[in-house]
C-alpha positions as CSV (number, residue, x, y, z in Angstrom):
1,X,46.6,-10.0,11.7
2,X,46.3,-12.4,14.7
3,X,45.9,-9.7,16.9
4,X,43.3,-7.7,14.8
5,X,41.4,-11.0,14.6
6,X,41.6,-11.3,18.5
7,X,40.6,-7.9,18.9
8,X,37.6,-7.9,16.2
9,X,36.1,-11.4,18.0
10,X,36.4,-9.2,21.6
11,X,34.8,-6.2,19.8
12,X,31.9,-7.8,18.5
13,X,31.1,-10.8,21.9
14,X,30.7,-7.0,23.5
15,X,28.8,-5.9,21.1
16,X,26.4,-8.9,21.3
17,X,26.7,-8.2,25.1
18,X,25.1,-4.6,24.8
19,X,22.7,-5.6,23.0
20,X,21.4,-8.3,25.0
21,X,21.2,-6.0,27.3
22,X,19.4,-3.1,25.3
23,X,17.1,-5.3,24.1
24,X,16.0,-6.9,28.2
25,X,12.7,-6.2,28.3
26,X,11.8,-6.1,24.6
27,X,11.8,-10.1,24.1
28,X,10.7,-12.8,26.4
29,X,13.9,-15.0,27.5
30,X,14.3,-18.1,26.0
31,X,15.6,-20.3,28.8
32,X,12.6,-22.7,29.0
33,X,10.4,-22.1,26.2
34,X,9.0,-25.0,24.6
35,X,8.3,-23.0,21.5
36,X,12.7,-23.3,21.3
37,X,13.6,-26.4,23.1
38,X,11.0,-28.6,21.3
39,X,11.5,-30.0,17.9
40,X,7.9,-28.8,16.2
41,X,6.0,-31.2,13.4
42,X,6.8,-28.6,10.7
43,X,10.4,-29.1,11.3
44,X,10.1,-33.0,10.7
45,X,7.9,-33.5,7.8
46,X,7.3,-32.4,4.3
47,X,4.6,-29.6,3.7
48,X,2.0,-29.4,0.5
49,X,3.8,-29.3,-2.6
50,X,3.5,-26.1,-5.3
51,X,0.3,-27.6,-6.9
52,X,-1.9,-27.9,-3.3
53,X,-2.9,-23.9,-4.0
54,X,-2.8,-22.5,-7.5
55,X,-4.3,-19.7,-6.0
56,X,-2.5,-18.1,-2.8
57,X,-4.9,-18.6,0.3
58,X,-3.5,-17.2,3.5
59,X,-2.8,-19.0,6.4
60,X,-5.0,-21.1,8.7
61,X,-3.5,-19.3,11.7
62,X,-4.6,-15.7,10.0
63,X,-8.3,-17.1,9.1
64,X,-9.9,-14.1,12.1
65,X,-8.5,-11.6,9.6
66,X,-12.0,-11.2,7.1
67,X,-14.6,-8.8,5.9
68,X,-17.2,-8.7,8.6
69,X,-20.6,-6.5,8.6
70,X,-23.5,-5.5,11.3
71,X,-26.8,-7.9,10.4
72,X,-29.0,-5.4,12.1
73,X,-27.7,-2.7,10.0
74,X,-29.5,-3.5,7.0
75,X,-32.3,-5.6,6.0
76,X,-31.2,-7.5,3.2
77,X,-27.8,-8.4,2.7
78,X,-28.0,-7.9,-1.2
79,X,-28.2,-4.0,0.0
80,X,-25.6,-3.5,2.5
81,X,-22.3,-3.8,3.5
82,X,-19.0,-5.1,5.2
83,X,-15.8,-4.0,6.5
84,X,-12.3,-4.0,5.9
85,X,-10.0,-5.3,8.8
86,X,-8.3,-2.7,8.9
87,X,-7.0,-3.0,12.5
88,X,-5.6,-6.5,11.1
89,X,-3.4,-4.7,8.2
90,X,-0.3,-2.6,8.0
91,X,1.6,-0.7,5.4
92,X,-1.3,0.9,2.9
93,X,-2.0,-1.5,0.1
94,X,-5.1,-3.2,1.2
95,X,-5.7,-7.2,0.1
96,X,-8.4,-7.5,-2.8
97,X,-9.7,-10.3,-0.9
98,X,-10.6,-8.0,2.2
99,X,-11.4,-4.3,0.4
100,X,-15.0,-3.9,1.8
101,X,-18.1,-4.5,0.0
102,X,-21.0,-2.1,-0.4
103,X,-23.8,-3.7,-2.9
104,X,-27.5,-2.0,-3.7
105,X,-28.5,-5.3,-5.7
106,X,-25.9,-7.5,-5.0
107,X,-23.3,-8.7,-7.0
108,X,-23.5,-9.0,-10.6
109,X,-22.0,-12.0,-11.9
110,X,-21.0,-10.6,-15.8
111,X,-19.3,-12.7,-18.2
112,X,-16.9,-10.3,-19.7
113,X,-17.0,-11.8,-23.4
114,X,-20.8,-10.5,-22.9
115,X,-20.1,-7.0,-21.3
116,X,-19.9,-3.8,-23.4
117,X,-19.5,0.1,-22.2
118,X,-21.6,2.5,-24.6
119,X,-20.7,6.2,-24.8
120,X,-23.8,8.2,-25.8
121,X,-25.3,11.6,-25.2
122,X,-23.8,15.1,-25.9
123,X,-21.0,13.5,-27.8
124,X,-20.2,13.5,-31.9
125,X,-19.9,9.9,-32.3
126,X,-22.2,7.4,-29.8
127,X,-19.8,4.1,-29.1
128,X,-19.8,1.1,-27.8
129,X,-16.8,-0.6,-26.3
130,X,-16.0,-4.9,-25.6
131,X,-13.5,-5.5,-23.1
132,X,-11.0,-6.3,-25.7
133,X,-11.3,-3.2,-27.4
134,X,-10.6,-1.5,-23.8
135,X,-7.7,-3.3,-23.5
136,X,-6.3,-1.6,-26.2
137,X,-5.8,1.7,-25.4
138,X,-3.1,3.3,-23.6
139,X,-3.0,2.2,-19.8
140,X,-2.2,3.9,-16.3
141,X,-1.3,2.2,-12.8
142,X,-2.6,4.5,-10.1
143,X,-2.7,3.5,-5.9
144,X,-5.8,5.6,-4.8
145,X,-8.2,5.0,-1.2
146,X,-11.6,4.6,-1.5
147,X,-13.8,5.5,0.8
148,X,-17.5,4.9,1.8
149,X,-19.9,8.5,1.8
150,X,-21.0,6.9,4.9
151,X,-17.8,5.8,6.5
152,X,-18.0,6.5,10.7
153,X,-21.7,7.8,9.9
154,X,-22.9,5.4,13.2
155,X,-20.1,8.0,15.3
156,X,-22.4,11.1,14.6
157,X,-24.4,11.3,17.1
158,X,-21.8,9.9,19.9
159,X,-19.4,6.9,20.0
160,X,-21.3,3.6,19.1
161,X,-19.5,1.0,17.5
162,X,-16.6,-1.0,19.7
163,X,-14.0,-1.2,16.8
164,X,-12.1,0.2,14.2
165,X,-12.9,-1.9,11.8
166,X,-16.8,-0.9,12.1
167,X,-16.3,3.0,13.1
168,X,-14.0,3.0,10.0
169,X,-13.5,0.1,8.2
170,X,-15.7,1.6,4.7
171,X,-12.1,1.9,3.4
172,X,-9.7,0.3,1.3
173,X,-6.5,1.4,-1.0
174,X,-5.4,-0.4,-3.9
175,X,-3.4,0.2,-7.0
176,X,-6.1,0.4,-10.0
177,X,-4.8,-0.5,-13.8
178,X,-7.2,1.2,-16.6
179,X,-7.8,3.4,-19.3
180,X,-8.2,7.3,-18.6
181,X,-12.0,8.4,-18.9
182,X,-10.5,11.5,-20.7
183,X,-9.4,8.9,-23.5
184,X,-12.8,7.6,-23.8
185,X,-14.3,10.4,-24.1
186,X,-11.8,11.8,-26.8
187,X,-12.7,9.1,-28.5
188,X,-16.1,9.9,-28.7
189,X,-15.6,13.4,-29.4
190,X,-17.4,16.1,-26.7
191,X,-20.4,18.4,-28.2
192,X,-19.3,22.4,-27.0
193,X,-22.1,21.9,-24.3
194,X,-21.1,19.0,-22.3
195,X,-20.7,19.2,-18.5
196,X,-21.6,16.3,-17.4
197,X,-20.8,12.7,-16.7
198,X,-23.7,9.9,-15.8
199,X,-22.0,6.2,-15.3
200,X,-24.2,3.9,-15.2
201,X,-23.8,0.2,-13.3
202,X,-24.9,-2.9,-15.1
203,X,-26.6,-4.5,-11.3
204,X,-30.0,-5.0,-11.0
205,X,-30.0,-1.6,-9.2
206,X,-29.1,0.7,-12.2
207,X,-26.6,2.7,-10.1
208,X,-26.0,6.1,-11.8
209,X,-24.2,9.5,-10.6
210,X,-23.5,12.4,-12.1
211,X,-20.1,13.1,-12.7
212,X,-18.8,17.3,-13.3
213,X,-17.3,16.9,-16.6
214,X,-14.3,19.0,-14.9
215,X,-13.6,16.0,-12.8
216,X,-14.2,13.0,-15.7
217,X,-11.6,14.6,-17.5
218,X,-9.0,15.3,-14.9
219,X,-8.3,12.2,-12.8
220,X,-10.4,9.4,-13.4
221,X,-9.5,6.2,-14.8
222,X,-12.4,3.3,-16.1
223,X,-10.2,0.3,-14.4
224,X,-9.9,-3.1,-15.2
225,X,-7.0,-4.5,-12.3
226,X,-6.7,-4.5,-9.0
227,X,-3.6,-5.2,-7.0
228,X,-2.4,-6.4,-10.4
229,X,-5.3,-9.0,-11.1
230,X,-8.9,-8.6,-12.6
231,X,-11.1,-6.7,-10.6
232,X,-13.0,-9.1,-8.0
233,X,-16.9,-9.3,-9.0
234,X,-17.3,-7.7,-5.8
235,X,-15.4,-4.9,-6.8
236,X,-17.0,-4.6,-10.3
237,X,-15.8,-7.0,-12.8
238,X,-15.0,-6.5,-15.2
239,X,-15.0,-2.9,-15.1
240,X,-15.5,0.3,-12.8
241,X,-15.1,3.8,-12.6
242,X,-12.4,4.9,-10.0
243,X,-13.7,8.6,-9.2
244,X,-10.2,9.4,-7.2
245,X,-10.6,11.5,-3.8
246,X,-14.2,11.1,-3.9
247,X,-17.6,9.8,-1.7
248,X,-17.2,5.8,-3.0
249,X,-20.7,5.7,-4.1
250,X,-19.1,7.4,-7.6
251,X,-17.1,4.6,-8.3
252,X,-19.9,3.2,-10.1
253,X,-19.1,-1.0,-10.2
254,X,-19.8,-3.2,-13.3
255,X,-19.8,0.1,-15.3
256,X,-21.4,-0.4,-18.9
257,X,-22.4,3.1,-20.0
258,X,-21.5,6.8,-19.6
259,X,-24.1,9.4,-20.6
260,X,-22.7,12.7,-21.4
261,X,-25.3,15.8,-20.4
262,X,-24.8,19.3,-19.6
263,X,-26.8,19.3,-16.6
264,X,-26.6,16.8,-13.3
265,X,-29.2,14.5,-13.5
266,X,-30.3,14.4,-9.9
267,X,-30.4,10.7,-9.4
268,X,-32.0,9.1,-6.1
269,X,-28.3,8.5,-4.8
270,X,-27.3,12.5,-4.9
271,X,-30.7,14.1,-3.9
272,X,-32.5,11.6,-1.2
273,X,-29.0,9.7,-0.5
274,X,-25.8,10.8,-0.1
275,X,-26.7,14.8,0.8
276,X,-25.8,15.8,4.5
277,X,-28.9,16.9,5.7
278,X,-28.2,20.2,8.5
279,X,-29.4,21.5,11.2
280,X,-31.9,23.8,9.8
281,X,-33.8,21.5,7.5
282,X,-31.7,22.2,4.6
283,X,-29.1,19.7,3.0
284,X,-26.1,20.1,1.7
285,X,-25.3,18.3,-1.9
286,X,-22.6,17.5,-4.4
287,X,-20.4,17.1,-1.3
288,X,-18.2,15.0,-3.0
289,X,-14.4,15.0,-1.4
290,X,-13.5,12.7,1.1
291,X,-11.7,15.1,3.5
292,X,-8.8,14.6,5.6
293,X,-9.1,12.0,7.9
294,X,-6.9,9.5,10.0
295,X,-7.9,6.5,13.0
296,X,-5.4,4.8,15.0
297,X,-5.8,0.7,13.9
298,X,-3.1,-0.2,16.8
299,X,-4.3,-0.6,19.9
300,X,-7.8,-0.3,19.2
301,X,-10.8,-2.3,20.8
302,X,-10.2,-5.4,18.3
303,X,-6.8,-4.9,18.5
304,X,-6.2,-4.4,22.2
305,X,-2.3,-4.1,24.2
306,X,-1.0,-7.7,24.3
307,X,2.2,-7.0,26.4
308,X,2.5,-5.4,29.7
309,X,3.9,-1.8,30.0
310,X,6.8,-1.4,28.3
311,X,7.6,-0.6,24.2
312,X,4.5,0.4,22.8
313,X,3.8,1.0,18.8
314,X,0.7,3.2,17.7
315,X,0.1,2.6,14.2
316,X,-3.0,4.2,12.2
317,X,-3.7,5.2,8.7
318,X,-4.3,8.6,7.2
319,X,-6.1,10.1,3.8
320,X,-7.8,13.7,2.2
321,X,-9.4,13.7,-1.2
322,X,-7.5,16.6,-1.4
323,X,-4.4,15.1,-1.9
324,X,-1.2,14.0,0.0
325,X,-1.4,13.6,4.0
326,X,1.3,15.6,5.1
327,X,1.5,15.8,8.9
328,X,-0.4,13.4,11.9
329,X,-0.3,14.1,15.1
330,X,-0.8,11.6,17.9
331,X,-2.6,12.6,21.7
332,X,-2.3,9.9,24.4
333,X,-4.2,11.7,27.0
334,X,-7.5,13.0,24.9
335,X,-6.1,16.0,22.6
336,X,-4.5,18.0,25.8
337,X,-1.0,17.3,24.4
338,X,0.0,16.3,20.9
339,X,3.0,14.4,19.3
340,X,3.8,14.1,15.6
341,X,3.7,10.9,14.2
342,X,6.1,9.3,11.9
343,X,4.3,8.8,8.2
344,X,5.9,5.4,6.6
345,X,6.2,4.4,3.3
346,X,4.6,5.5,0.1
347,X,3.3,9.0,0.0
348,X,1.4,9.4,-2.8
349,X,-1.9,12.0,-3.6
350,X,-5.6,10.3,-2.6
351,X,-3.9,7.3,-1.0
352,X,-3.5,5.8,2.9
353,X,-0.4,6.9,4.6
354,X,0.9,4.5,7.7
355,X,1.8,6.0,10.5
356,X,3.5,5.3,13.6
357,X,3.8,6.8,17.1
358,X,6.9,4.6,19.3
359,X,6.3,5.2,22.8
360,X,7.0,3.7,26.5
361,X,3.8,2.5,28.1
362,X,3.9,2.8,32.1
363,X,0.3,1.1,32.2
364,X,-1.3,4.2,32.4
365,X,-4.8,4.5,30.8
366,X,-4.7,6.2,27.4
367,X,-6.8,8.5,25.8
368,X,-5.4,7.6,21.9
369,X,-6.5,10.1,19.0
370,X,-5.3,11.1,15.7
371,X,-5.2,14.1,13.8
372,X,-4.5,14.8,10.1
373,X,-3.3,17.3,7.9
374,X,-3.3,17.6,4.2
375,X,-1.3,19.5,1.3
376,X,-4.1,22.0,1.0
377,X,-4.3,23.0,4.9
378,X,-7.1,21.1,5.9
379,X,-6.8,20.0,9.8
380,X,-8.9,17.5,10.5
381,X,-11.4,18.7,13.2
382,X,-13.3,17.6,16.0
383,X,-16.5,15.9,16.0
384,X,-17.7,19.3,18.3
385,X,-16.5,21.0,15.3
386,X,-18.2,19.1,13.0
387,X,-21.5,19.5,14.7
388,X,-21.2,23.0,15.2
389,X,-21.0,24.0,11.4
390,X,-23.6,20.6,10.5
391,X,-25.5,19.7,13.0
392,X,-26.1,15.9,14.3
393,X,-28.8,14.7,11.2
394,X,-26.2,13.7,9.2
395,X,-24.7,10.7,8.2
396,X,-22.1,11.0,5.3
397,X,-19.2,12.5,5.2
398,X,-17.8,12.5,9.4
399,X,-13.8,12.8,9.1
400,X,-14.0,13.9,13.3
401,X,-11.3,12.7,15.4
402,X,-11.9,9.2,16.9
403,X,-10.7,8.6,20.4
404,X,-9.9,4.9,21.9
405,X,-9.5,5.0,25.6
406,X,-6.9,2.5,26.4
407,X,-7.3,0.6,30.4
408,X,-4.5,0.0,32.2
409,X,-5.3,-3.7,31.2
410,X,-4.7,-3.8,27.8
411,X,-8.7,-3.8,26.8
412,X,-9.6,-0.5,24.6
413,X,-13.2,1.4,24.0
414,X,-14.7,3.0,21.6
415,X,-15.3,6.6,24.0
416,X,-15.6,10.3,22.8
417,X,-13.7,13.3,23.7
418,X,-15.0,15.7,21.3
């Protein structure tokens, strides 16, 4: 047993040897650094106790990672928007604290003991819903993206905004909690010629879309959670339609009524907003899926290389409205050459997928895109591609491929190689 022992101890010191020595060049050696040798005031005194946050802020040191938006964008900030960091963020779940806002009246503040959801029109019995009624019915838990119509719409006519979190950031992915729309619906009991769906918002703006009936009935969910917790009033509290795989704009927020018709109802925001207006004067409409699409997030121009050449991780995030990412690839030189990427975590149908790309940097300058695929077959193409079959009026609806061009100092740009 003595011997064993002896010959374990010698086994594993030449274990830690070899490792020491695989990992040179990964760490920075310690001899010397303060950040060791020091004794820190953390380690000395006692921190706040559990009643100094009842509610969970993040750290001081992470207060750069927020929502941010373009003032010249808009004119009002009551109609407009912000971004999600997503360049900050990893894995797929997105914080509710940083999902991006988009508002047409700003928020409505709703006190939910006042707010009720009537379903009227082509059905056999009008109803009218309070929250604790909702709360009632059977419940599901579903992870789903949502994405912005106008997400990357700046990028259409060439590259324009220096960083992910503006070319992209129209985006986040959260686990919703709510009551099937098919249940509500059932409830009220569908006349033979229904076919359509209008949810309306309770803002000041009245925001309404029409819905395919098809679609009302298959996947959509009138949610109340977020992440677990109430929805945030910038998200819709109390309640909103989550319109899975589909332009965002049909997630109608603060949701209080659903008219049932058997024609579309050709609302402002699907006739003079949220059509992709082509080349020949003509514009496309109803283009609701969100199709394939991926971005690097890591390195990126707000998220430039940090460390010399050397170990280098790519990370990005992928999504279809068509269902489950199944392949990225990753180009470091500008689409000549391509490498598949490895897709972490979760895998689930109209949700971010993580992916990752491990590679040895030599200080190069890199040309950093992504591409996508989805379970249906859908590639997603190149902004040349794009523009051939749509022209460059549009603005919704731009999944092209985004390119970062990475300097041999670390910085990164927002370039195009279509």
């Amino acid at each position: 047993m003595s011997e064993n022992g002896i010959d374990r101890r010698k086994l594993l010191t030449a274990g830690v040897a070899l490792g020491g020595a695989a990992l040179a060049g990964r760490a920075s050696a310690a001899e010397g650094d303060p950040a060791i040798l020091e004794v820190k005031p953390w380690n000395q005194y006692l921190g706040p106790g559990v009643e100094a946050a009842p509610y969970g802020v993040p750290s001081p040191y992470e207060s750069h990672v927020v929502r941010r938006d373009v003032a010249w964008l808009t004119a009002s900030t009551e109609s407009s928007v912000n971004f999600t960091p997503i360049h900050e963020l990893d894995g797929i779940i997105t914080p509710n604290g940083l999902c991006f806002e988009r508002h047409h009246a700003g928020v409505a503040e709703i006190d939910p003991a006042e707010h009720r959801l009537m379903i009227n029109g082509l059905v056999e019995t009008p109803l009218v819903f309070t929250m604790a009624d909702l709360m009632r019915f059977p419940r599901e838990n579903r992870i789903y993206f949502l994405e912005c119509a106008a997400n990357s719409g700046m990028e259409w006519r060439g590259a324009q905004l220096n960083g992910c979190q503006y070319t992209h950031g129209m985006l986040h992915c959260v686990m919703y909690t709510g009551v099937k729309l098919s249940t509500l619906l059932e409830e009220a009991g569908l006349r033979s010629s229904a076919a359509w769906v209008l949810p309306e918002g309770a803002d000041a703006s009245l925001m309404t879309r029409s819905v395919p009936l098809e679609k009302a009935v298959d996947d959509c969910l009138v949610a109340f959670r977020m992440n677990g917790e109430a929805l945030r009033p910038e998200q819709g509290y109390p309640l909103r339609l989550v319109v899975p795989g589909w332009e965002g704009n049909m997630w109608v927020k603060w949701l209080r009524r659903l008219e049932v018709g058997d024609k579309p109802w050709q609302q402002r925001e699907e006739t003079s907003k949220y059509t992709d207006l082509l080349a020949n004067g003509k514009a496309r409409r109803f283009t609701w899926v969100m199709d394939v699409k991926s971005v690097i997030t890591s390195p990126s121009p707000q998220k430039p290389v940090g460390h010399g050449p050397g170990p280098m991780v790519i990370s990005g995030i992928a999504w279809s409205g068509n269902g489950r990412v199944t392949r990225v690839d990753v180009s470091i030189d500008g689409g000549r050459n391509w490498r598949s990427a490895r897709i972490d975590g979760p895998s689930l149908s109209k949700a971010l997928h993580r992916f990752y790309l491990d590679i040895d940097w030599d200080g190069s300058e890199l040309f950093l895109q992504s591409r996508a695929m989805d379970e249906a077959g859908v590639v997603q193409p190149t902004k040349d591609v794009l523009r051939a079959a749509r022209g460059d009026n549009s603005i919704y609806h731009n999944n092209g491929i985004q390119t970062w061009h990475i300097k041999s100092d670390g910085s990164a740009e927002n370039v195009e190689i279509s």
